[in-house]
C-alpha atoms as one frame of an Amber mdcrd trajectory, in Angstrom:
protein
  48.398  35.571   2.377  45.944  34.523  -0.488  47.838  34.559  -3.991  46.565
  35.197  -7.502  43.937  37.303  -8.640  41.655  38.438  -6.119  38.170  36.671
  -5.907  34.576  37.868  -6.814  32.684  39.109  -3.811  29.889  36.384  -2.851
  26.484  38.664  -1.918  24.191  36.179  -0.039  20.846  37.356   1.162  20.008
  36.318   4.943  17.215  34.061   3.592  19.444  32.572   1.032  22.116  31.889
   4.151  19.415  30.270   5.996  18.233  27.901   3.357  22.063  27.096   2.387
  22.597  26.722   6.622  19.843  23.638   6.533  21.370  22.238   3.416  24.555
  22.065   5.411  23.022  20.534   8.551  20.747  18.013   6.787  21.085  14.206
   6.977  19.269  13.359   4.267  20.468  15.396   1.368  23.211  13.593  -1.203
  27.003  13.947   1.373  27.992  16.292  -2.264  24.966  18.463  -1.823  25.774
  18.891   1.555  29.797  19.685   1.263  28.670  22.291  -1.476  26.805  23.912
   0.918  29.625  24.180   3.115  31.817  25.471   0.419  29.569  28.403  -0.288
  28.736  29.451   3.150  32.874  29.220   4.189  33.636  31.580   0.841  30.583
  34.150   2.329  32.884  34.709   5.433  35.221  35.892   2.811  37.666  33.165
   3.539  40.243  32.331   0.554  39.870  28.965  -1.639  43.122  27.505  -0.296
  42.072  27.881   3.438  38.293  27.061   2.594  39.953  23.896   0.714  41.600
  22.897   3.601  38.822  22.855   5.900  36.224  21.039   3.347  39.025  18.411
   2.831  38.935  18.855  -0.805  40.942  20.904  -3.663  41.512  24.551  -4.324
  39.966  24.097  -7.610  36.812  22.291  -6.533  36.128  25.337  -3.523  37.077
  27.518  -7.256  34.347  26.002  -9.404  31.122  25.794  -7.158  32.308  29.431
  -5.520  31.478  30.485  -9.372  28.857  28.461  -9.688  26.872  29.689  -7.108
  27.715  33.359  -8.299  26.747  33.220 -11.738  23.750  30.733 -10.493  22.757
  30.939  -7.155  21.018  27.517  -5.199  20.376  26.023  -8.480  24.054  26.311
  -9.418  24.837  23.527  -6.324  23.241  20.985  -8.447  24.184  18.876 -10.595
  23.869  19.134 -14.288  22.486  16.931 -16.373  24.429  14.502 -18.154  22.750
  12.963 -21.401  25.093  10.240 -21.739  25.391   7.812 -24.640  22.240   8.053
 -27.373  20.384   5.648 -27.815  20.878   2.875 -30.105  17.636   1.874 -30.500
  15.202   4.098 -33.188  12.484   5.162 -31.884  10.152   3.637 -34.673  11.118
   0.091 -33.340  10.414   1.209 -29.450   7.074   2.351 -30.485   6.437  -1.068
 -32.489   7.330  -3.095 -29.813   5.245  -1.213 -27.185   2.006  -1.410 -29.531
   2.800  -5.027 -30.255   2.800  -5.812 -26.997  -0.172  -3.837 -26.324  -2.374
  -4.595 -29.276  -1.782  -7.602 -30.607  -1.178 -11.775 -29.132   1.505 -14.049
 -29.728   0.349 -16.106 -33.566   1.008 -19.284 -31.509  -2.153 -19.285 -29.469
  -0.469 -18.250 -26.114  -2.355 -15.892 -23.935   0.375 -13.395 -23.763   3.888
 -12.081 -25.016   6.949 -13.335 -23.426  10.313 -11.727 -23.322  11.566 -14.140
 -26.231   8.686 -14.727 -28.077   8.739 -10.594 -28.399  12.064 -10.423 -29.232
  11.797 -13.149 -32.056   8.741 -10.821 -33.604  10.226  -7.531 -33.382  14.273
  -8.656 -34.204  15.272  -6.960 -31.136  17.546  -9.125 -28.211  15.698 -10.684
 -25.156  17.561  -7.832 -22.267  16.380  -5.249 -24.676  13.043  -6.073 -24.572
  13.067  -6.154 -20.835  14.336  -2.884 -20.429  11.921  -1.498 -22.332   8.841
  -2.952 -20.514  10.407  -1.773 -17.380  10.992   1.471 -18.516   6.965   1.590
 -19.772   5.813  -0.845 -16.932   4.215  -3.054 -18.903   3.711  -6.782 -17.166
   2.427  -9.107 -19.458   2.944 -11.945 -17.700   0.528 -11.016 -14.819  -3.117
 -10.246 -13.777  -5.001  -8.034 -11.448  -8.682  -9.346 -10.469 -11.733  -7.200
 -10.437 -15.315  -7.553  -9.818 -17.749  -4.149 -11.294 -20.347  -3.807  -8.595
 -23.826  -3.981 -10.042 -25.579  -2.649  -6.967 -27.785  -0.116  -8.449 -27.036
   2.089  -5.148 -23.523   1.939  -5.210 -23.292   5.442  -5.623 -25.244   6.155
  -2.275 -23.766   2.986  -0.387 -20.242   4.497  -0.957 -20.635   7.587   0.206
 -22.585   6.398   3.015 -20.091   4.114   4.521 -17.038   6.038   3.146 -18.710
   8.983   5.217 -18.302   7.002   8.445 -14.835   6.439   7.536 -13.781   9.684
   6.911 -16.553  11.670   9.197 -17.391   9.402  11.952 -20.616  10.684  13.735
 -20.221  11.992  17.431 -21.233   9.907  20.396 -21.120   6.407  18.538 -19.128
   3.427  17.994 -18.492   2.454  13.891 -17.550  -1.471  14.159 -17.128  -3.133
  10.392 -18.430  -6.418  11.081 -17.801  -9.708   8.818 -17.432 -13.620   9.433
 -14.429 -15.798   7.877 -15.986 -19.114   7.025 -14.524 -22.392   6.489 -11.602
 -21.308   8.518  -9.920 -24.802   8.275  -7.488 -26.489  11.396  -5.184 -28.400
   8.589  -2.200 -30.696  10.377   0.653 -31.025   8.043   1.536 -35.264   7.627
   4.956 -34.576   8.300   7.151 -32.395  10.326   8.482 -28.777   8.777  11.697
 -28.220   7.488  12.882 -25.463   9.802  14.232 -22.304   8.217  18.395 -21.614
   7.527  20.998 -20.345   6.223  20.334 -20.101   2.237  17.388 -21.989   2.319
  13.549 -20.953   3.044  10.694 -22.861   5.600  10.058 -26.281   3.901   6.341
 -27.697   4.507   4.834 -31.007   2.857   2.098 -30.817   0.511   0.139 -33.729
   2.495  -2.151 -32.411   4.949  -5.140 -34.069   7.054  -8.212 -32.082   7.740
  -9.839 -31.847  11.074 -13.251 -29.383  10.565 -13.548 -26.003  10.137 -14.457
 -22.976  12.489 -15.899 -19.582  11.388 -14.289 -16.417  12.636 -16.615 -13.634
  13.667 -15.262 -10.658  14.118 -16.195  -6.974  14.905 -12.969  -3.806  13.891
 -13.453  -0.649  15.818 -12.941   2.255  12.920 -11.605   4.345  15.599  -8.945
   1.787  17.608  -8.395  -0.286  15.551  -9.101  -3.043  18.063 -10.995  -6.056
  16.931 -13.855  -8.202  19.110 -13.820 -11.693  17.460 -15.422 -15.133  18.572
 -15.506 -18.359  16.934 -18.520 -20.548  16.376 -19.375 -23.854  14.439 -21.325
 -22.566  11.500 -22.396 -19.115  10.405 -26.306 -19.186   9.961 -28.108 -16.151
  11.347 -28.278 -17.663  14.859 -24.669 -17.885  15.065 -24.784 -13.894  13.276
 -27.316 -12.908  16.126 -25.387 -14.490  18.866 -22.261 -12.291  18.128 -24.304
  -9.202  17.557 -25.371  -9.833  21.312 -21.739 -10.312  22.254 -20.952  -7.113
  20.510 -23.896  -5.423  22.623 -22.861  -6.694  25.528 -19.402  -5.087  25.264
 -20.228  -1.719  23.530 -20.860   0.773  26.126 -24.708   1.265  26.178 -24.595
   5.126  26.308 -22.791   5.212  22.575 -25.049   4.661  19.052 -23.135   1.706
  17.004 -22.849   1.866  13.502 -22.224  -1.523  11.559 -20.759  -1.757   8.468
 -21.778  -5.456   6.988 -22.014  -6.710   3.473 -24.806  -8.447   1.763 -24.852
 -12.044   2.766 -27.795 -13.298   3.784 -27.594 -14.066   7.080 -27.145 -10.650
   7.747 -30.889  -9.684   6.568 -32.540 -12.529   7.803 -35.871 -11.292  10.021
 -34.751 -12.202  13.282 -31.456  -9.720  13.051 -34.046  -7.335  11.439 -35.822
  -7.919  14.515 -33.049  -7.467  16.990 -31.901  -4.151  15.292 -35.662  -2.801
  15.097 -35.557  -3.221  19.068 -32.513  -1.309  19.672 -32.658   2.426  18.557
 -28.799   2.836  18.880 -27.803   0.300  16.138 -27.744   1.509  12.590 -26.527
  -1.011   9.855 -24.748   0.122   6.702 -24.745  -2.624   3.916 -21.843  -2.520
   1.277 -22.438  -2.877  -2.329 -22.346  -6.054  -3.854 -19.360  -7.575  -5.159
 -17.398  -4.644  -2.975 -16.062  -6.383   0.239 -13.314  -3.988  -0.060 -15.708
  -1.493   1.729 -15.132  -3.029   4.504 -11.812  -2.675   7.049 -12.722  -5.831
   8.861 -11.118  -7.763   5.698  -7.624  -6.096   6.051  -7.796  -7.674   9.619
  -8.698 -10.819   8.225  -5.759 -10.754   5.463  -3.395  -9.939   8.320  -4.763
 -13.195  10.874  -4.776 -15.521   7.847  -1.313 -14.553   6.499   0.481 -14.297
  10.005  -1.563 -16.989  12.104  -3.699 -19.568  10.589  -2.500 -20.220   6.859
   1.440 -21.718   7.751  -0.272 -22.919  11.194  -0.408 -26.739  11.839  -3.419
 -27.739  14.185  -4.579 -30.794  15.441  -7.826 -30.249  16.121 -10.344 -27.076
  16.103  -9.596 -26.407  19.338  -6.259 -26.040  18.758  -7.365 -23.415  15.653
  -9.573 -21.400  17.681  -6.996 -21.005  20.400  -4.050 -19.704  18.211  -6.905
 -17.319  17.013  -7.572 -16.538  20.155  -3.937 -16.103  21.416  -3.670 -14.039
  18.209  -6.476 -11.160  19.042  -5.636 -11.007  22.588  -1.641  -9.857  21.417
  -2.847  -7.817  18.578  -5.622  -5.493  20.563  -2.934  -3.930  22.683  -1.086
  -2.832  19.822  -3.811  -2.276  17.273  -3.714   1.195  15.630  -6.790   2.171
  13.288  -6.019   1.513   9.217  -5.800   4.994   7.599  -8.465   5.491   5.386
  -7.266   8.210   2.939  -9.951   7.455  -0.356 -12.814  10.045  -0.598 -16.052
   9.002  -2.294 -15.428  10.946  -5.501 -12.120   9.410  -6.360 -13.611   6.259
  -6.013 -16.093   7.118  -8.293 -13.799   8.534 -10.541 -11.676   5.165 -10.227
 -14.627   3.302 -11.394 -15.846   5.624 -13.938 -11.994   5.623 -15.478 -12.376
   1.637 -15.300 -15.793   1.324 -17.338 -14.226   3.535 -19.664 -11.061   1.019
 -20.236 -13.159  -1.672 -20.169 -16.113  -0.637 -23.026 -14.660   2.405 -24.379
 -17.499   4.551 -23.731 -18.565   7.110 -20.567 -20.440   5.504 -17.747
């Protein structure tokens, strides 16, 4: 028999049950979180602390304080409270000098940027301390991110076009974004590699001997993900045409195809222009200049250089083209499309915000 004084009632509504039911089921919540859960929905069945206690595996006094909390609190009570913990030492007059400085100004030495010492011997603060605060306001001195402003002046109609086809492919057709990798080069390493172990990373010489170059056509269905690619010598528009008819010749003829290309020559020479004029079902869709990221062919191509070609050792450019080969064939059966998520407005807006941090003034 339960001793002491005789406990509060717990009144749980059947929604509230069912919500504190999942809690207590879930494999993903924090194991305390969980256990709380328990607690509370042991103490509804109007079981005592000691006997709830002993089923939880934890003290009479810890059933004692969340059954109260939960009373006086409800769900929210379950969670923890927050703890403040030591103030900081730091004023907030020298945070907000050190973030400006870093911001604003350049080291008076003539370097480029502010390093973790050179900061701390401007500001009188230590080295960590520094540190943490860049973390904390994710500020990266030390590195770069490359851009290139389009200065198409359609851009605004070329993104919405091809960002349409993305996002709204038309019915009945095929969208292939089609590109070539030039200069893709079959590099033999002058001595053997350093296989990978324990504690130690892939070791490969510096010395290499060169043995021509291939370019990689290749042609990404928007909707598979699966990729038609061929390798030829050089990439002039005859070598462009001759993969558009290898492309036609393994489209099925009943479907419109909808290419999405960038601005490179070859790709508007007169003969192509030709080609296209004679077959109704091909519509091209040029990106804007200096925007290759437009196009979803040149994820695939970051993915074949990175996993294929780039630590690859080749003999010859046969022995290039094959591995590229070998490469397609075992990534088709497993392609899945990329997930294109950006509408045209918030790229727009992305720009826009960028022109602004670049000249201060509304584009």
């Amino acid at each position: 028999m339960a001793r002491g004084r005789p406990l509060k009632p717990l009144e749980i509504s059947p929604d509230t049950r069912e919500e504190l039911a999942s809690m207590a089921r879930s494999r993903s919540l924090p194991a305390g979180l969980v256990r709380r859960a328990e607690i509370v929905l042991l103490c509804a069945e109007g079981l005592d602390n000691s006997t709830v206690a002993e089923r939880v595996r934890v003290s009479r006094q810890t059933v004692g304080q969340w059954r109260e909390r939960f009373r006086t609190q409800g769900l929210m009570g379950l969670y923890d409270e927050y703890r403040p913990g030591r103030p900081r030492s730091i004023p907030d007059d020298t945070v907000m000098t050190l973030i400006r400085k870093t911001l604003e100004t350049q080291p008076p030495d003539g370097r480029t940027h502010w390093t973790c010492r050179a900061m701390a011997e401007a500001t009188g603060v230590s080295k960590s301390t520094v540190q943490r605060l860049w973390t904390a306001f994710h500020l990266q001195p030390h590195r770069q991110k490359h851009f290139q402003l389009s200065t198409d002046p359609f851009f605004v109609e070329k993104v919405r076009d091809i960002v349409g086809l993305y996002l709204h492919p038309p019915d009945h057709a095929m969208v292939l974004c089609v590109d070539e990798k030039s200069q893709c080069q079959a590099l033999e390493r002058t001595q053997p590699l350093l296989p990978l172990g324990l504690g130690y990373v892939e070791g490969v010489t510096h010395g290499y001997i060169r043995h021509g170059t291939t370019t990689l056509f290749a042609a990404l269905d928007v909707a598979t993900g699966q990729v038609l690619a061929q390798c030829r010598p050089r990439h002039r528009h005859q070598q462009f045409l001759g993969f558009l008819k290898h492309i036609d010749a393994n489209v099925p003829p009943d479907l419109d195809v909808h290419l999405v290309v960038d601005n490179y020559a070859t790709h508007k020479h007169a003969r192509v222009q030709r080609w296209l004029a004679d077959r109704p079902r091909y519509h091209i869709h040029f990106t804007p200049t200096y925007a290759s990221w437009l196009n979803q062919v040149e994820i695939w191509f970051h993915l074949i250089t990175q996993k294929a070609i780039r630590r690859g050792s080749f003999s010859s450019v046969t022995q290039l083209k094959a591995k590229i080969r070998h490469f397609t064939e075992h990534y088709n059966p497993k392609a899945r499309p990329f997930v294109w998520t950006a509408t045209a407005d918030s790229i727009l807006h992305k720009i826009q915000r960028l022109c602004m941090a670049i000249s201060g003034t509304e584009h």
